[in-house]
TORKOLVEX-788943 format. One record per atom (N, C-alpha, C): x negated, y, z. Coordinates in steps of 0.02 Angstrom, whole numbers, padded with zeros to 5 digits, always signed. Each point is the difference from the previous one (the first is absolute). Layout:
// TORKOLVEX-788943
XYZ;...
// end
This chain:
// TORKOLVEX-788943
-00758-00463-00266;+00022+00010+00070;+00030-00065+00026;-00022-00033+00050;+00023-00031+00024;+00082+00016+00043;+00042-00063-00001;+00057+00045+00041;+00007-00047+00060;+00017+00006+00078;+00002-00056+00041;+00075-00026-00030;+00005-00059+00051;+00043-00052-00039;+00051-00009+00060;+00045-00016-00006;+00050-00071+00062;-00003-00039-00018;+00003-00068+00067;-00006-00045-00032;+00071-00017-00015;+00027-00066-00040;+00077-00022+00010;-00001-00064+00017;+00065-00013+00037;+00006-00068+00021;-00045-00056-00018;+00007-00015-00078;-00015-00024-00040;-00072+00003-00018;-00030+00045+00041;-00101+00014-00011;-00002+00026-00053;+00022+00041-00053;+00011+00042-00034;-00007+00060+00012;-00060+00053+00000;-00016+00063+00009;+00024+00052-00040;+00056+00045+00009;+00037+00026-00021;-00045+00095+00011;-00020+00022-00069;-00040+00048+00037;+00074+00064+00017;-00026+00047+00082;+00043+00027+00021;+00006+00065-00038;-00017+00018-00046;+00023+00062-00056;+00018-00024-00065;+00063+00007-00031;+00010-00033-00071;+00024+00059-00017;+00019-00017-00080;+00031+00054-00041;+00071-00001-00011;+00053+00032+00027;+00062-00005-00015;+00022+00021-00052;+00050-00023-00041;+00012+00005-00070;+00060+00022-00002;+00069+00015+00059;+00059+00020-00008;-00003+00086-00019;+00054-00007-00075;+00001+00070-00010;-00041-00013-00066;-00034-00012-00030;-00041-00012-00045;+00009-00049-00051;-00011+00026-00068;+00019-00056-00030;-00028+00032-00070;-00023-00030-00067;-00028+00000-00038;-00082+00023-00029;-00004+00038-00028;-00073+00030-00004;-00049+00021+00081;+00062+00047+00017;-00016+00036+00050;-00014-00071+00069;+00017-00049-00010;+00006-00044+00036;-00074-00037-00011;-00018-00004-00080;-00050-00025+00007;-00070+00020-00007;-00009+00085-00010;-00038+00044+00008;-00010+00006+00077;+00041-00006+00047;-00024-00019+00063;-00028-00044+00022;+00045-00047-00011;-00047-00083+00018;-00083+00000-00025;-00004+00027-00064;-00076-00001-00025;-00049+00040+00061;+00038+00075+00018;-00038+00037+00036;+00001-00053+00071;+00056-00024+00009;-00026-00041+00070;-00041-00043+00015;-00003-00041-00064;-00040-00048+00006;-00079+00045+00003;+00003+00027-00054;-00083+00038-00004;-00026+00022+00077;+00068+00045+00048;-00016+00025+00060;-00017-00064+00055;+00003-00065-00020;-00007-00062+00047;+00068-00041+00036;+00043+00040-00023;+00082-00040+00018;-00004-00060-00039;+00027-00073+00044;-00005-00046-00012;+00082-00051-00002;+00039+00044+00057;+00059-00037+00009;+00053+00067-00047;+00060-00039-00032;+00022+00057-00031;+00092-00055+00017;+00047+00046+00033;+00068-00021+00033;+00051+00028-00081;+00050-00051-00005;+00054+00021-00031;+00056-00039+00000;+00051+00016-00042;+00053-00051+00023;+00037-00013-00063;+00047-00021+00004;+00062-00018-00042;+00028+00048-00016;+00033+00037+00049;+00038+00084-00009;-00041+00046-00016;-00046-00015-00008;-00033+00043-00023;-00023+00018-00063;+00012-00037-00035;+00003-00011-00092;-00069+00007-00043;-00044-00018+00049;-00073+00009-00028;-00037-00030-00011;+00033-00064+00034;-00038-00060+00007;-00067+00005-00085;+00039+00006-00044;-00029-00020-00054;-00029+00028-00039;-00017+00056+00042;-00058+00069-00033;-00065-00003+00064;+00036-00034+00043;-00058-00013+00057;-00047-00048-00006;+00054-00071-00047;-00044-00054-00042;-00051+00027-00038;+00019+00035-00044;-00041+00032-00076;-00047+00037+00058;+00002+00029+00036;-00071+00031+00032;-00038-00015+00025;+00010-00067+00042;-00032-00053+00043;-00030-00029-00061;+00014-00033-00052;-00027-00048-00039;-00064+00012-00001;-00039+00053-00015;-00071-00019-00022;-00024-00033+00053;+00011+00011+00069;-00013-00013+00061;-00024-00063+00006;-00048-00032+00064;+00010-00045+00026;+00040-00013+00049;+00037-00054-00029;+00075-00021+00050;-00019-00007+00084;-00061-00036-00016;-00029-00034+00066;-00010+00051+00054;-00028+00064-00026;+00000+00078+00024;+00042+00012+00033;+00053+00015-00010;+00053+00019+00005;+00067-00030+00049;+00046+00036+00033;+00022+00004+00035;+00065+00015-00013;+00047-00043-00032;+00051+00014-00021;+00081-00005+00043;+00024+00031-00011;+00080-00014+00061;+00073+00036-00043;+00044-00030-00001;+00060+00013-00038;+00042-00013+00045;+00067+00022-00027;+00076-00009+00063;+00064-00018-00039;+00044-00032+00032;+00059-00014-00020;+00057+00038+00019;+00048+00010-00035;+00048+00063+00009;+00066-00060+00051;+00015+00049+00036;+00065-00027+00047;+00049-00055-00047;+00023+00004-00081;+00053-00023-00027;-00042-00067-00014;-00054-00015+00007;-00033-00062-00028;-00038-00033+00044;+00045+00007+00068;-00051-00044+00074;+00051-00070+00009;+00052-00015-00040;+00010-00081-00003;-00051-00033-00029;+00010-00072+00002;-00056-00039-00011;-00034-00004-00074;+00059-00016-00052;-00031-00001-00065;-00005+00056-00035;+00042+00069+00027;-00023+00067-00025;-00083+00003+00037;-00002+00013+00054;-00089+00016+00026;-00030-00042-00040;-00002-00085-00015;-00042-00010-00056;-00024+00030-00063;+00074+00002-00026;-00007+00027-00075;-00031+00076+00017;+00011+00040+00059;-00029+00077-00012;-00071-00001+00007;-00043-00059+00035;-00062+00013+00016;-00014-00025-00054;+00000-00066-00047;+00007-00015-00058;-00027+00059-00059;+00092+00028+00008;-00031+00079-00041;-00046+00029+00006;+00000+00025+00057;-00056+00050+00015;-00063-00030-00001;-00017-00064+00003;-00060-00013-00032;-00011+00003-00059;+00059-00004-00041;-00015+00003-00068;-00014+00049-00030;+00032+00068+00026;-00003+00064-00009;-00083+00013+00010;-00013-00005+00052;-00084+00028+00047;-00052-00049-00042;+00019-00064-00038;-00032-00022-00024;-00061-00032+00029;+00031-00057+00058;-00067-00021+00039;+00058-00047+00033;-00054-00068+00024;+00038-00062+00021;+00013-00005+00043;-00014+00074+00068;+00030-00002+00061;-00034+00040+00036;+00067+00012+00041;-00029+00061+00036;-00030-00010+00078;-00039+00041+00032;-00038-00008+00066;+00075+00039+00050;+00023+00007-00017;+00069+00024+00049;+00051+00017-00039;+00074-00043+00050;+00062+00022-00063;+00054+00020+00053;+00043+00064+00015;+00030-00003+00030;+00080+00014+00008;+00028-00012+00043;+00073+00042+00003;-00008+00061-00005;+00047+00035-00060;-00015+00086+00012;+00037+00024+00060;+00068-00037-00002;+00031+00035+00042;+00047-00060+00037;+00019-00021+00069;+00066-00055+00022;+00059+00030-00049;+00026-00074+00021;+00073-00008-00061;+00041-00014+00060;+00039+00004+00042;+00031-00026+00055;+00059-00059-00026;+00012+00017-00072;+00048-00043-00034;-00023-00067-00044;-00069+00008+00010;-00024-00083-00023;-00033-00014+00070;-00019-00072+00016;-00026-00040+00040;-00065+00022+00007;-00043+00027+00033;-00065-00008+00016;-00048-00047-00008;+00052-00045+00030;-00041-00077-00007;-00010-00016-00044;+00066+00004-00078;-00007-00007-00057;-00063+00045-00051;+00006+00036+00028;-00066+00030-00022;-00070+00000+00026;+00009-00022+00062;-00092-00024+00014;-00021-00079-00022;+00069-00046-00016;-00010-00046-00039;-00032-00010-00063;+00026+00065-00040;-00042+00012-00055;-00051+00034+00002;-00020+00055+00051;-00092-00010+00009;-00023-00079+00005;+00013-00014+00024;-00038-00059+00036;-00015-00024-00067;+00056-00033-00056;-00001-00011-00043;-00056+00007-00036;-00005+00071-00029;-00031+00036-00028;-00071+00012+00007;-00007-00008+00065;-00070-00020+00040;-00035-00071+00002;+00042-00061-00014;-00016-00064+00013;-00003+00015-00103;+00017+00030-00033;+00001-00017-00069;-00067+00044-00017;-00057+00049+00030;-00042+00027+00004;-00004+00061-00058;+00094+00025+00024;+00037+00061-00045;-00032+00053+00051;-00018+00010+00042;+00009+00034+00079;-00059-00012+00042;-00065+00038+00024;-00023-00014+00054;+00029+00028+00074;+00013+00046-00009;+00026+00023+00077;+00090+00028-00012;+00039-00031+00048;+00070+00037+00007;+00010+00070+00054;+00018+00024-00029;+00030+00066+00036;+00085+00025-00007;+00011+00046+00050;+00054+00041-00007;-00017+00076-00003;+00062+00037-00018;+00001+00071+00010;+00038+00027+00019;-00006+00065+00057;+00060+00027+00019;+00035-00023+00054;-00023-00055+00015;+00019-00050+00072;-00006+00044+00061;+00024-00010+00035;-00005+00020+00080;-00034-00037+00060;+00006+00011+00050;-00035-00067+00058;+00034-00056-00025;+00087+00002+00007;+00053-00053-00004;-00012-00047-00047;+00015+00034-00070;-00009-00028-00085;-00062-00049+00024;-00053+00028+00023;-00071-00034-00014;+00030-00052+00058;+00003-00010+00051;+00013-00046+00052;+00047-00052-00043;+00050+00020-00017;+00052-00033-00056;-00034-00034-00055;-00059+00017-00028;-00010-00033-00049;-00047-00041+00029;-00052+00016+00049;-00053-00044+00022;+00050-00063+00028;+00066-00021+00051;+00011-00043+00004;+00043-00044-00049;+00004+00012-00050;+00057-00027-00048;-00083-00046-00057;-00043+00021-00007;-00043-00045-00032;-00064-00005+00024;-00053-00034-00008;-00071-00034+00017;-00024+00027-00046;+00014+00050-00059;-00059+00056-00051;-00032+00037+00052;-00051+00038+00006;-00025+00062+00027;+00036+00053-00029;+00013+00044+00062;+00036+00072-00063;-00065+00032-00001;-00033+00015-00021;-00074+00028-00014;-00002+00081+00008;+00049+00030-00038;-00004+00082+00032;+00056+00018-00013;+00030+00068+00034;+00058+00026-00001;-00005+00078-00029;+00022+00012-00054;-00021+00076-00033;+00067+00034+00039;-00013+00037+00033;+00046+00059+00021;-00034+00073-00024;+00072+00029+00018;-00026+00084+00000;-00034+00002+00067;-00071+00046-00028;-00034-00005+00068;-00044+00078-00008;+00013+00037+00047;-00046+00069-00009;+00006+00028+00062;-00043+00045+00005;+00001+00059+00076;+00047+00020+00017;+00073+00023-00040;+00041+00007+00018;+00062-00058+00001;-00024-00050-00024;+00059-00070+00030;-00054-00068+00010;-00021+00026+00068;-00047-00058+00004;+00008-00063+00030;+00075-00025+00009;+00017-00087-00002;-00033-00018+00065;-00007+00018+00065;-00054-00045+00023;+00040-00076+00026;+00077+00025+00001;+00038-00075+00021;-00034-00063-00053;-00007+00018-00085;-00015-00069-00059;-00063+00015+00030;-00043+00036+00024;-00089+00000-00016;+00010-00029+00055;+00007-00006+00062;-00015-00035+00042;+00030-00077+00003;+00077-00018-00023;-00016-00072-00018;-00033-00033-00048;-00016+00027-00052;-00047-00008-00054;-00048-00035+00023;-00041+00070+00055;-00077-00017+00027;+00039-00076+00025;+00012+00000+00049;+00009-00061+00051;+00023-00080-00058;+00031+00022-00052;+00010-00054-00041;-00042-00046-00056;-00035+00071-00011;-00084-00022-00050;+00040+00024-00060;+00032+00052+00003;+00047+00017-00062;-00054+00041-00046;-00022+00040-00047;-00025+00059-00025;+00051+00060+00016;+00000+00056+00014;+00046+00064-00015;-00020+00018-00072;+00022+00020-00047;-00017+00031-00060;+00040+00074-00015;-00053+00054+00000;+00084+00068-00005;-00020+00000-00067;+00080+00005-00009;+00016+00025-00065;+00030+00090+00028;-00033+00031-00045;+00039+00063-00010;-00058+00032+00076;-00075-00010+00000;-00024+00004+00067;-00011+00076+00010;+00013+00028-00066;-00011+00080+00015;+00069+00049+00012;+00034-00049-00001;+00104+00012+00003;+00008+00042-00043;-00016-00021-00065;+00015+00021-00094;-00053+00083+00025;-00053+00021+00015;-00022+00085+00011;+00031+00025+00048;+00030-00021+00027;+00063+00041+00067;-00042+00034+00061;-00069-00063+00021;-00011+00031+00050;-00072+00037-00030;-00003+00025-00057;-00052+00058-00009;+00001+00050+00013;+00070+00002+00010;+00017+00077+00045;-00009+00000+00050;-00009-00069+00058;-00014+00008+00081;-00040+00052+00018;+00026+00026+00052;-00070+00058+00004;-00084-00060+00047;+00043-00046+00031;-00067-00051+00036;-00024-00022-00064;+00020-00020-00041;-00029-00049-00073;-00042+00055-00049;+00020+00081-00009;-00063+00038-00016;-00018+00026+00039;-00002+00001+00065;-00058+00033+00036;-00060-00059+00033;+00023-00074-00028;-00038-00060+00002;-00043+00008-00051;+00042+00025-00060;-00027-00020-00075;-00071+00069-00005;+00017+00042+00034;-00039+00048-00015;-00051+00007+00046;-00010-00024+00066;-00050-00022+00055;-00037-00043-00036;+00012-00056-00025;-00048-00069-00027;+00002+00015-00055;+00006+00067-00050;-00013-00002-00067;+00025-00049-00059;+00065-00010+00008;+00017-00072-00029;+00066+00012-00024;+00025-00023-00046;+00089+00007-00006;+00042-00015+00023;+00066+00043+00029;+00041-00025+00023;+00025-00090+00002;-00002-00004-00061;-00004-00078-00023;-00014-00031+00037;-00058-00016+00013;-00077-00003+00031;+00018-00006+00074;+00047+00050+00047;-00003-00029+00055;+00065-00050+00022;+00044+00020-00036;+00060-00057-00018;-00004-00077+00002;-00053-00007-00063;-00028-00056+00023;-00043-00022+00030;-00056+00040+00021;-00048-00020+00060;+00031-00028+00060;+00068+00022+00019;+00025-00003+00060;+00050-00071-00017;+00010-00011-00051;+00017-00074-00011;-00034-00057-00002;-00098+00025-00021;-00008-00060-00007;-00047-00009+00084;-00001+00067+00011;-00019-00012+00099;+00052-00044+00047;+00071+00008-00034;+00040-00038+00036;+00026-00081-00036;-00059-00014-00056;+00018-00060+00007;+00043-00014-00056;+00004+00056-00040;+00059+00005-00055;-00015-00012-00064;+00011-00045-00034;-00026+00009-00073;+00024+00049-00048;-00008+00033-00048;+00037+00065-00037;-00010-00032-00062;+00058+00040-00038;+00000-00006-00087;+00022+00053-00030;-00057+00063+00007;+00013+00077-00012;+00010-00013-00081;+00023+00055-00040;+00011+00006-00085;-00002+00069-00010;-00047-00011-00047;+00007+00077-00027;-00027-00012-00093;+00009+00054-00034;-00036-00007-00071;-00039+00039+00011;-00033+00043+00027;-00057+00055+00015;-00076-00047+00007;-00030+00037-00025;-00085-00077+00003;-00021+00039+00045;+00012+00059+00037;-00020+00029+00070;+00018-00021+00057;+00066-00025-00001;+00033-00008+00066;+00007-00087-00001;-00028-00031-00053;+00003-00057-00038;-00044-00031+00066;-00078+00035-00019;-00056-00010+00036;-00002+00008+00057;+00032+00067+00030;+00019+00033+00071;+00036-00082+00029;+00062-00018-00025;+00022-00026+00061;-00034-00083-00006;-00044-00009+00000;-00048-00033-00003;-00045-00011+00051;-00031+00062-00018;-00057+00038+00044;+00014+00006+00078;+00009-00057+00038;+00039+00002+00061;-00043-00045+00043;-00092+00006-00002;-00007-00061+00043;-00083-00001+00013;-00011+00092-00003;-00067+00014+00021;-00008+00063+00010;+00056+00002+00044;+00009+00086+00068;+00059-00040+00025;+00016+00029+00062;+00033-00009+00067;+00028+00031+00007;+00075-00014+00048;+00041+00054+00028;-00018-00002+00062;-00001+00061+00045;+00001-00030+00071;+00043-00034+00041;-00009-00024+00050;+00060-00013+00033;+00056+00062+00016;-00015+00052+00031;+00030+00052-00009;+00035+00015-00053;-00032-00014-00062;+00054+00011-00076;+00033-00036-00015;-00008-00065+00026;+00061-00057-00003;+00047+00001+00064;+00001+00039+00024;+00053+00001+00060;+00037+00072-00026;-00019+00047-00025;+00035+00023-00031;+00030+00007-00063;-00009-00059-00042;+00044-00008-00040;+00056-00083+00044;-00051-00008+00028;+00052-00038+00034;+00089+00034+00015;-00018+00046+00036;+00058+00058+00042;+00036+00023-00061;-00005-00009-00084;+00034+00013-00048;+00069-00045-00015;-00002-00066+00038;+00038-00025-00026;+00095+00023+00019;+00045-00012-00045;+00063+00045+00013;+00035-00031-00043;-00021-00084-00022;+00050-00051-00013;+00033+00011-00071;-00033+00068-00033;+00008+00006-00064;-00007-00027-00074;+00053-00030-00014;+00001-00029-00075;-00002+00059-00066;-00053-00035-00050;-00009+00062-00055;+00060-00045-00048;+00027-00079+00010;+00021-00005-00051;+00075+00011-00021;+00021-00011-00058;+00045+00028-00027;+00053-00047-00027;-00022-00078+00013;+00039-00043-00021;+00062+00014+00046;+00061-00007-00017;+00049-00040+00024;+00039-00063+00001;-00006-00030+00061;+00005-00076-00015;+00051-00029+00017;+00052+00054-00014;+00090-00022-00007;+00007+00005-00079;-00049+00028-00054;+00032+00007-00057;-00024-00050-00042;+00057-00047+00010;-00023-00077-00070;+00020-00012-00044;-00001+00067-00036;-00003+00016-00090;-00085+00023+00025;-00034+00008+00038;-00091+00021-00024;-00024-00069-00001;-00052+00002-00069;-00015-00071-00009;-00070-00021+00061;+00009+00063+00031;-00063-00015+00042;+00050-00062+00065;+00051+00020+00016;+00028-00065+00040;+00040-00028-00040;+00027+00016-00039;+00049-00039-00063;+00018-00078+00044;+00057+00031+00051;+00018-00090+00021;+00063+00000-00021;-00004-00059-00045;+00084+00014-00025;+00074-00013+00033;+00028+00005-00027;+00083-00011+00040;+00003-00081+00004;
// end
């Protein structure tokens, strides 16, 4: 299966369906990746906090690197200058490959420098550790903030992005900036399978709820990084790019949105090593 692509700053075709890896981690981690790759998934997202890096290596290996579409993230406690080295460092060492096609902020640190940390993309990019820089979790502001503080491209911005919190304030400076949107979490963790518009979509076009979740992301321009271990729903959210929604069905999942977050982080608590910024 072919998958269409974005392009990035950088002329780097980033295809717009990858495999998200948060939540996952060992066997089960790499009994998926196998089924993904077999189903035609080419880009596969993970991070630092995420502790997988190195079961994601062991599954990629037989692979061709060249294939492949790789992207990792840095955790909030390691966006100064010589921590972001040493973490992308790691995490190459972990994934076991000499660099990645996208590396990004998981999350802003408001307590380190920005600047100090797009210094070390740049770095990292001029050392050919890095083809494309990104952030995550950014807003219009963050992204405006980081585009004037360095001359890197920010290449894409992974937010939470779904029918029911559909961002159009980041999607629309995005578009206007040449940014990518990337949702993470594009099905808002199963939440909106209960919509009654999302199965009475799913059951008109014969297709899975899944299925119109992201259809309606990648009609608007959105790149997704659905996860599942199921080799059904593996394939399903895939399968997104030979049937149509109407316009009519995208205006009503349009009318879903209600600014709803599925996630669960809290980002006052820095004992979680997911922001771990220290005292």
């Amino acid at each position: 299966m072919t998958v269409p692509t974005a392009e990035l700053p950088g002329g780097d075709a980033m295809p717009v369906v990858g495999f998200g890896t948060g939540g996952l981690a060992g066997k089960e981690l790499e009994d998926a990746v196998e089924e993904a790759i077999e189903a035609g998934y080419t880009r596969f997202d993970t991070a630092e906090g995420y502790g997988n890096e190195a079961n994601l290596g062991r599954a990629l290996e037989p692979y061709d690197r060249e294939e492949l579409f790789l992207a990792s993230k840095v955790l909030p406690k390691n966006l100064d200058y010589e921590s972001l080295i040493d973490a992308c460092e790691s995490s190459l060492d972990r994934l076991g490959t000499e660099y990645l096609d996208l590396y990004l902020i998981h999350w802003p640190n408001p307590a380190i420098s920005l600047r100090e940390s797009l210094a070390a993309m740049a770095t990292l990019r001029d050392r050919g550790l890095v083809d494309n820089v990104g952030v995550s979790n950014f807003d219009a502001y963050g992204l405006s903030c980081a585009r004037h503080v360095t001359d890197v491209p920010i290449a894409v911005d992974q937010i939470e992005c779904h029918p029911w919190r559909q961002r159009p304030d980041v999607r629309d400076y995005c578009r206007k900036a040449g940014i990518v949107v990337d949702a993470a979490a594009p099905v808002a963790r199963t939440e909106v399978f209960e919509d009654v518009v999302v199965r009475d979509l799913a059951e008109s076009h014969d297709r899975a709820p899944s299925q119109i979740a992201l259809k309606w992301a990648v009609e608007n321009d959105v790149a997704v990084i659905p996860s599942s271990t199921d080799p059904t729903h593996i394939r399903e959210n895939l399968d997104l790019f030979d049937w149509n929604l109407t316009d009519e069905d995208l205006e009503r999942l349009d009318g879903l949105d209600r600014d709803r977050s599925v996630y669960t982080l809290s980002p006052t608590d820095w004992t979680d090593d997911t922001f771990g910024i220290p005292e």
